[in-house]
Backbone and ligand atoms as CSV (ligand in chain L), in Angstrom:
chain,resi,resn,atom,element,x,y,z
A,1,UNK,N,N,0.849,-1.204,0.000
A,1,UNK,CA,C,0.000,0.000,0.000
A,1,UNK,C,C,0.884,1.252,0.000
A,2,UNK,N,N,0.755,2.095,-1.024
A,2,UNK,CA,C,1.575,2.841,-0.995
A,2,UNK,C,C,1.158,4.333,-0.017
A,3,UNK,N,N,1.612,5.531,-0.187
A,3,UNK,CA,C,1.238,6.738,0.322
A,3,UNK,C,C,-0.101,7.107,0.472
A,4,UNK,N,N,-0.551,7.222,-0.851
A,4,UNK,CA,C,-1.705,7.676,-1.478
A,4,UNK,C,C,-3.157,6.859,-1.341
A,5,UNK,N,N,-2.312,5.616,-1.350
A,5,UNK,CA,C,-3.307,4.768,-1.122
A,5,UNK,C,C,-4.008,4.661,0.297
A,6,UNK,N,N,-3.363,4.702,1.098
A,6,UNK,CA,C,-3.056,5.191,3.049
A,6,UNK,C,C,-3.921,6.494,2.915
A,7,UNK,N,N,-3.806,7.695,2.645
A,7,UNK,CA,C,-4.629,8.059,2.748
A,7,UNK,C,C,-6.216,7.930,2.005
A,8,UNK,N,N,-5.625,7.485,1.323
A,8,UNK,CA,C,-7.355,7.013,0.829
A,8,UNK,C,C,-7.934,6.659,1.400
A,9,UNK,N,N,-7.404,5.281,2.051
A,9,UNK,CA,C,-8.152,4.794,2.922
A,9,UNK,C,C,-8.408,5.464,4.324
A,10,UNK,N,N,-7.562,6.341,4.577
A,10,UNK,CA,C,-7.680,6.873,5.901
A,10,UNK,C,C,-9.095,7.946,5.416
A,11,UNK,N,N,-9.108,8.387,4.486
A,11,UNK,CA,C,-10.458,9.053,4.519
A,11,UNK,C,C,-11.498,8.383,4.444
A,12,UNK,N,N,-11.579,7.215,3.890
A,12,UNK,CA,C,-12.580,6.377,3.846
A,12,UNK,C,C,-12.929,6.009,5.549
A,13,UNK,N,N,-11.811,5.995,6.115
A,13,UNK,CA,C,-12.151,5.177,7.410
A,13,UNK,C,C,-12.877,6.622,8.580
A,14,UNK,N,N,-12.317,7.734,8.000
A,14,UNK,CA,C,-12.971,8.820,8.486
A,14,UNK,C,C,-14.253,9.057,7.888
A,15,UNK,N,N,-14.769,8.980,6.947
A,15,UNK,CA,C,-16.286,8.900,6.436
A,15,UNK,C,C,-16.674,7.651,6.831
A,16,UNK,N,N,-16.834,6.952,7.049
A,16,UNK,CA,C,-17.185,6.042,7.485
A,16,UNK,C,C,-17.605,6.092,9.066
A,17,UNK,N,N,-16.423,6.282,9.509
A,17,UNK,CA,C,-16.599,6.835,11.429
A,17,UNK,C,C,-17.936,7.739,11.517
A,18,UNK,N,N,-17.796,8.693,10.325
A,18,UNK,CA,C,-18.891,10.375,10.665
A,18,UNK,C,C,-20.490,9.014,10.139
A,19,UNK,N,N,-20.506,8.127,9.345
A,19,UNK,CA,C,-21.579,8.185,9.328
A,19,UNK,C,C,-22.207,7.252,10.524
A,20,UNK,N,N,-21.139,6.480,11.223
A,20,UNK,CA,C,-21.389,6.073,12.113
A,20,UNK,C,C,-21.886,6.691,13.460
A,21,UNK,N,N,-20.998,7.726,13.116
A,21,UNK,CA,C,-21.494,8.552,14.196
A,21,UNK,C,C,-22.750,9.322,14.407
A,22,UNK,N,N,-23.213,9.426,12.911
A,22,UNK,CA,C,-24.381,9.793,12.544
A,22,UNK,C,C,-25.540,8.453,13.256
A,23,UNK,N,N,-25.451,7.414,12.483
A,23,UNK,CA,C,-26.410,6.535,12.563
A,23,UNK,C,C,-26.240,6.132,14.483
A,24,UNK,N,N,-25.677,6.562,15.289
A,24,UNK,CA,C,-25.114,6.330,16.893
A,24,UNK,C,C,-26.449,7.373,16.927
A,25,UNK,N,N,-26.413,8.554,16.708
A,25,UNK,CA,C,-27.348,9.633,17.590
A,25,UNK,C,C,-28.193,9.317,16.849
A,26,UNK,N,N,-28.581,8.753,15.579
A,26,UNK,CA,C,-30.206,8.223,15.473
A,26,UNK,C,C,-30.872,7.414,16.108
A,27,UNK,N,N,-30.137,6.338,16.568
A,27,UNK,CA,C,-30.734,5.398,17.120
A,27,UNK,C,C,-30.780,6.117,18.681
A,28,UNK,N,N,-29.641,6.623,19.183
A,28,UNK,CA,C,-29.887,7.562,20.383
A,28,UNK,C,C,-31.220,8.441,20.606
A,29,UNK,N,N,-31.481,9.125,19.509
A,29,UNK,CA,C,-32.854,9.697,19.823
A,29,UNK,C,C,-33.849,8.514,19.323
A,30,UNK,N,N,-34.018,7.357,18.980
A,30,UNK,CA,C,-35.030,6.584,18.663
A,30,UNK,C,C,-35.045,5.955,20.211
A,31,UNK,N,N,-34.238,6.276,20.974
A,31,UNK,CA,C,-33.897,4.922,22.178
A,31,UNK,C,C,-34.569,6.245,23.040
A,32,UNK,N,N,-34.259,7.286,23.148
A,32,UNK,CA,C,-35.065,8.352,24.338
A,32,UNK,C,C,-36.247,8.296,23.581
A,33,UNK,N,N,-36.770,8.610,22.280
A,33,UNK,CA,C,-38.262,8.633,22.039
A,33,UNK,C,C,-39.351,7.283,22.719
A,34,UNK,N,N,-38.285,5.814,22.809
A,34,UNK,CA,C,-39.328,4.833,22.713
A,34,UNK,C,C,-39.274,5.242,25.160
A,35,UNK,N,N,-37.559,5.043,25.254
A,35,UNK,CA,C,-38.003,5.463,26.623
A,35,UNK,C,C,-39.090,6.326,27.892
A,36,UNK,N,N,-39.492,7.332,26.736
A,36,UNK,CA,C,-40.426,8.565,27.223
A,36,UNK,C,C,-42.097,7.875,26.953
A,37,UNK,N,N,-42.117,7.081,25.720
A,37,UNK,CA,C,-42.960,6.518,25.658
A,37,UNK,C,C,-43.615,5.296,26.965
A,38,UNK,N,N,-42.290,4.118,26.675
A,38,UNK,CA,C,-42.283,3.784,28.180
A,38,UNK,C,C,-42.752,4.004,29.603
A,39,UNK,N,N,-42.020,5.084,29.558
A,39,UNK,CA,C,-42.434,5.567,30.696
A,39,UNK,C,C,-44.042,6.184,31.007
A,40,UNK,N,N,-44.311,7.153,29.952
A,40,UNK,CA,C,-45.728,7.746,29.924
A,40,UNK,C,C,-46.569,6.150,29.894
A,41,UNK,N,N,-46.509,4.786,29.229
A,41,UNK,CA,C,-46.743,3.983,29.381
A,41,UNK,C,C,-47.176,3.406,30.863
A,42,UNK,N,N,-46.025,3.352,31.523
A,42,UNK,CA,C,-45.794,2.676,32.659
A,42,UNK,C,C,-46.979,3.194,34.070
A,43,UNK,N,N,-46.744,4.560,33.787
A,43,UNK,CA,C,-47.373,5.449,34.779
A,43,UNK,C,C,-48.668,5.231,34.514
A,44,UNK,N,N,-49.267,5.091,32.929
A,44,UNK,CA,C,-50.635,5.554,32.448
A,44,UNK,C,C,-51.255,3.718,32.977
A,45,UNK,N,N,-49.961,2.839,33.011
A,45,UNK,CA,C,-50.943,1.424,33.658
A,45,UNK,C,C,-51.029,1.533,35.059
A,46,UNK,N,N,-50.121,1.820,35.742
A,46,UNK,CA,C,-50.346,1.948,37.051
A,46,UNK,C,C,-51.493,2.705,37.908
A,47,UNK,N,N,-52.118,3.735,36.813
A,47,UNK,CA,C,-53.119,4.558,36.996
A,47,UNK,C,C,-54.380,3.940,36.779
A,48,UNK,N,N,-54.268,3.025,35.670
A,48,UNK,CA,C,-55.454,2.061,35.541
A,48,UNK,C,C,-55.515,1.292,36.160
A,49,UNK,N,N,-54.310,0.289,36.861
A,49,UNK,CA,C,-54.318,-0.681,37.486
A,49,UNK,C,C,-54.958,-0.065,38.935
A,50,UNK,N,N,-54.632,1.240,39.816
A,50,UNK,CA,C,-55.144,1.529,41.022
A,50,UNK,C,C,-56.577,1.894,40.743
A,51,UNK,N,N,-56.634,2.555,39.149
A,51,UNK,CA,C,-58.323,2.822,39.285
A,51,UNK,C,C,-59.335,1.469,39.669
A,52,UNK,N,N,-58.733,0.590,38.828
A,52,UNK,CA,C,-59.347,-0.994,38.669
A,52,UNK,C,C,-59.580,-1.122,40.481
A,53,UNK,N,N,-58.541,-1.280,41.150
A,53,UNK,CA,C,-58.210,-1.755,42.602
A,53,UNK,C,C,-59.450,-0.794,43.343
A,54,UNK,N,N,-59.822,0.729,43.121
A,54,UNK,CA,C,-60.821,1.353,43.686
A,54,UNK,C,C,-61.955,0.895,42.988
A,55,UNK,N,N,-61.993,0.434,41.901
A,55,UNK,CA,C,-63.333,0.241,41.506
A,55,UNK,C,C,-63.801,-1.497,41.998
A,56,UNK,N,N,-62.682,-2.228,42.190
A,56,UNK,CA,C,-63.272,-3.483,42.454
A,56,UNK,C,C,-63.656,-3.377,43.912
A,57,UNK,N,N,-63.004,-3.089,44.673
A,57,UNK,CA,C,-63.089,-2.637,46.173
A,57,UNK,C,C,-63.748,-1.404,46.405
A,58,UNK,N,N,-65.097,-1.337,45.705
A,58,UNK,CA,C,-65.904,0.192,46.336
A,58,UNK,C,C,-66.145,0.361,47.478
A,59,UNK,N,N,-67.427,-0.740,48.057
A,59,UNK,CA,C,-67.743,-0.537,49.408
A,59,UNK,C,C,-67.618,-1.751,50.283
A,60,UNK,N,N,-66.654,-2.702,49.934
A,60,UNK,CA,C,-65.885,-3.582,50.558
A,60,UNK,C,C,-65.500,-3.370,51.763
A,61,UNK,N,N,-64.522,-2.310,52.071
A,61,UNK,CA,C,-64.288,-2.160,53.103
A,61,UNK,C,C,-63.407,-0.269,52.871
A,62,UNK,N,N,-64.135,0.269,54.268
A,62,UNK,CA,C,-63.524,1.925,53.943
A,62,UNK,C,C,-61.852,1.878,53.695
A,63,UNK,N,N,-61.351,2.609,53.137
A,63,UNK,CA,C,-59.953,2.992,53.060
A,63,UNK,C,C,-59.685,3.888,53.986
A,64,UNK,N,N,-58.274,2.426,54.878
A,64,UNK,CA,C,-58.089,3.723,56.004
A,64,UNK,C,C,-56.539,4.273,55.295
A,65,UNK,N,N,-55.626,3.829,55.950
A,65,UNK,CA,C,-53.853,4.122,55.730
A,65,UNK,C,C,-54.297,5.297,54.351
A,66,UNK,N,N,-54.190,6.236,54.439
A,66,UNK,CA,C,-54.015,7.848,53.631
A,66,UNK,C,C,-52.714,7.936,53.838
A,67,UNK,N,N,-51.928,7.713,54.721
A,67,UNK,CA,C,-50.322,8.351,54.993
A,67,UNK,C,C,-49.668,7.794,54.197
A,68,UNK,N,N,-49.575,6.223,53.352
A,68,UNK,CA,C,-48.847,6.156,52.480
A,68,UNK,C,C,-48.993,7.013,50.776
A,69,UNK,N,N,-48.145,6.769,50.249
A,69,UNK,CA,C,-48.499,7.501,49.175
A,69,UNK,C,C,-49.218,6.393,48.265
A,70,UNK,N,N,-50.137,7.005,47.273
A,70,UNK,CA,C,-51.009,5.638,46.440
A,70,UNK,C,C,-49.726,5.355,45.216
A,71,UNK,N,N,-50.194,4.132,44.942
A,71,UNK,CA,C,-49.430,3.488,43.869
A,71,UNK,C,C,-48.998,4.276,42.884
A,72,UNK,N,N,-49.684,5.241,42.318
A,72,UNK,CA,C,-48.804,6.117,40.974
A,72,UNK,C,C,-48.156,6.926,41.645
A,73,UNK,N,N,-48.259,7.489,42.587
A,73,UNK,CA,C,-47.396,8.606,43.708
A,73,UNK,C,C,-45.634,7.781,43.726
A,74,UNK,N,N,-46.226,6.642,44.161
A,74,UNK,CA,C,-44.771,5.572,44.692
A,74,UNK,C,C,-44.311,5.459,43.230
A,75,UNK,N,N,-45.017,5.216,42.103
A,75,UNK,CA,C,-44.319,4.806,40.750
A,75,UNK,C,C,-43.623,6.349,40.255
A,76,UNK,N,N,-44.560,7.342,39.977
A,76,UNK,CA,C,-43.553,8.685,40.150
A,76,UNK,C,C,-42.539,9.287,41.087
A,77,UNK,N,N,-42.627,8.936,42.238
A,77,UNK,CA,C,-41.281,8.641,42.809
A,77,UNK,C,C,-40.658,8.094,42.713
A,78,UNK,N,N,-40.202,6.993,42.104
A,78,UNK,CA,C,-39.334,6.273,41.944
A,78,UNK,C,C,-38.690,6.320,40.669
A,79,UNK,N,N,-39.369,7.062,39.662
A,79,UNK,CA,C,-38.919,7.641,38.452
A,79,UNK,C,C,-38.491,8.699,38.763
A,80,UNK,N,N,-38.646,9.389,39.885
A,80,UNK,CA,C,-38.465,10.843,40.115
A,80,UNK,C,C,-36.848,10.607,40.771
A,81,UNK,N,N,-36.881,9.548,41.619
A,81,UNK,CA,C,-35.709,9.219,42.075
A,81,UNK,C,C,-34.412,8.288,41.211
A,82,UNK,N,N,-34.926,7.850,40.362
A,82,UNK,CA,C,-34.146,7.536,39.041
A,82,UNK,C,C,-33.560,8.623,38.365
A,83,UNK,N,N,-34.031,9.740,38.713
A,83,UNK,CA,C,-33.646,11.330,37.798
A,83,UNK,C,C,-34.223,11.279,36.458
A,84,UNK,N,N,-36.117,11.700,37.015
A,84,UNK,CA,C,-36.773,11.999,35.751
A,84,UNK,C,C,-37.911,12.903,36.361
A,85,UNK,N,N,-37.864,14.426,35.318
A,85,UNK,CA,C,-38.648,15.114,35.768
A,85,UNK,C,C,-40.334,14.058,35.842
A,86,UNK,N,N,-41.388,14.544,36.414
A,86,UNK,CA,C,-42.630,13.787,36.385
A,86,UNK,C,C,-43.705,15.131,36.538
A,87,UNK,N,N,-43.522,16.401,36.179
A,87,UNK,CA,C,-43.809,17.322,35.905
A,87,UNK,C,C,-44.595,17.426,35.062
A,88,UNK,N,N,-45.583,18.132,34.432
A,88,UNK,CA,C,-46.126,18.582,33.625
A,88,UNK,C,C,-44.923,19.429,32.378
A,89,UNK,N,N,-44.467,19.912,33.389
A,89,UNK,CA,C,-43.282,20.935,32.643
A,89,UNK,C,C,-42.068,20.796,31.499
A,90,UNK,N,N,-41.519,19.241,32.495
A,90,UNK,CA,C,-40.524,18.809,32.484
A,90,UNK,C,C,-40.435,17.081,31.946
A,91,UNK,N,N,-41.636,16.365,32.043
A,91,UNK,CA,C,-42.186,15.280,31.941
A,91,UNK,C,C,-41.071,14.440,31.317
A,92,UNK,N,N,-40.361,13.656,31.882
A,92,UNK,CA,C,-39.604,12.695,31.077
A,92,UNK,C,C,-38.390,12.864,30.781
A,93,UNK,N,N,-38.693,14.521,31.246
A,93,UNK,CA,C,-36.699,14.823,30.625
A,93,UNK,C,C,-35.925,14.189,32.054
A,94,UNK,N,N,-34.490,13.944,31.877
A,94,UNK,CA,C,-33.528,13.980,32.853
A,94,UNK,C,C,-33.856,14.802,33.809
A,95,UNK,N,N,-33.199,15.069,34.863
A,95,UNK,CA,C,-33.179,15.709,35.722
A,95,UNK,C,C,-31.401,16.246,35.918
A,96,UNK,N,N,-31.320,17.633,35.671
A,96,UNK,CA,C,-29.541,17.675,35.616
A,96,UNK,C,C,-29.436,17.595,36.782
A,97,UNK,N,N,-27.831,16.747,36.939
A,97,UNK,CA,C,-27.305,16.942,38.403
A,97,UNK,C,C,-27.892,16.178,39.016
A,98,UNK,N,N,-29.752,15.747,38.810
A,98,UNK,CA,C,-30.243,15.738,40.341
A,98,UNK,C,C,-30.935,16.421,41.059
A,99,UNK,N,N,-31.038,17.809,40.047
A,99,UNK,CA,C,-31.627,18.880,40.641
A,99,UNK,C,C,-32.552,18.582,40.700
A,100,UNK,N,N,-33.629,19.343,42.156
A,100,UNK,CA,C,-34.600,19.721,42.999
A,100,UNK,C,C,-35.648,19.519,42.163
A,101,UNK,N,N,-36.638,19.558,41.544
A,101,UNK,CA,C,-37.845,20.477,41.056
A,101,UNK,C,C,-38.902,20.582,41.660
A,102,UNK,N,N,-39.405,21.703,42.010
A,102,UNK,CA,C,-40.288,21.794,43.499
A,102,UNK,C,C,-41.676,21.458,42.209
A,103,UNK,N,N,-41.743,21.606,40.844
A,103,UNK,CA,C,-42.668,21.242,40.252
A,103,UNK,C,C,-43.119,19.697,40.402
A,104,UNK,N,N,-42.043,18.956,39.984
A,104,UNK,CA,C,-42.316,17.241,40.533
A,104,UNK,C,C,-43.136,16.625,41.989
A,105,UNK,N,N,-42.089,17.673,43.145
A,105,UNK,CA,C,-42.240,17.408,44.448
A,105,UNK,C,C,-43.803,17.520,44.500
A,106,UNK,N,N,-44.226,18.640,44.201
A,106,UNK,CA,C,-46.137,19.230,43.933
A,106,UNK,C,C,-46.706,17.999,43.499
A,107,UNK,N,N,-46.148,17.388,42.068
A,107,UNK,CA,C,-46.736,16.708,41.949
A,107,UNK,C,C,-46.883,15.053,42.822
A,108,UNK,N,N,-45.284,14.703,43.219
A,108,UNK,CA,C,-45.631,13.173,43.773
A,108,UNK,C,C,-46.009,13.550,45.925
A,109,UNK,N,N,-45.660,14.574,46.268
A,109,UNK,CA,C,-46.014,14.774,47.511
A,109,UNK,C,C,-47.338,15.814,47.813
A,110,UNK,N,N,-47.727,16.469,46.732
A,110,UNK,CA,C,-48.651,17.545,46.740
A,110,UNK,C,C,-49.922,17.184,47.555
A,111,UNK,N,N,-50.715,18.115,47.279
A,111,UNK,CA,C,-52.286,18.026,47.812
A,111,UNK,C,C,-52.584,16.556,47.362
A,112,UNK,N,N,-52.862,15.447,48.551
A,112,UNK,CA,C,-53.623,14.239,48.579
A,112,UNK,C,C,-54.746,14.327,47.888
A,113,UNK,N,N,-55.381,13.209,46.685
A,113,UNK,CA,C,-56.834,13.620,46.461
A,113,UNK,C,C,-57.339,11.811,47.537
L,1,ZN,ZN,ZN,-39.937,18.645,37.268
């Protein structure tokens, strides 16, 4: 392989890298689109699954324990504690750092219904 040829190939191996690198952040945003989905998923069964649990158990017996948090409360916390906003605002994104969001907190500790 001579000079010329070396770089030939070295550009080839550099186009090649860029489209790789290309087709890396496609599938990167195909992998956060299906994750957010997921997730809005996850929450939206857990919401059905506790509605189901109040509707099979109407007047069975009163609901006492209020102090724990209900099942989608505990499932948004625990996404919340994974570092994911659960906000209206923020819904699904990361959380940088870790940071606070007193918007989330409203939502998984807020006014009990
Ligand atoms: Zn938030």
């Amino acid at each position: 392989m001579d000079k010329r040829e070396m770089y030939d190939h070295f550009d080839q191996m550099e186009n090649d890298l860029l489209a790789l690198q290309q087709n890396l952040h496609d599938v990167h945003d195909c992998l956060e689109t299906l994750r957010k989905r997921n997730m809005s998923l996850e929450i939206e069964n857990q919401n059905l699954r506790e509605r189901l649990d109040e509707l099979t158990k109407t007047a069975s017996d009163g609901g006492d324990e209020k102090t724990r948090l209900s099942k989608p409360r505990l499932n948004l916390e625990k996404l919340y504690e994974e570092g994911f906003h659960v906000c209206n605002y923020l819904y699904g994104k990361r959380r940088e750092n870790d940071e606070e969001c007193a918007f989330c907190l409203e939502v998984i500790y807020g006014t009990k219904k």
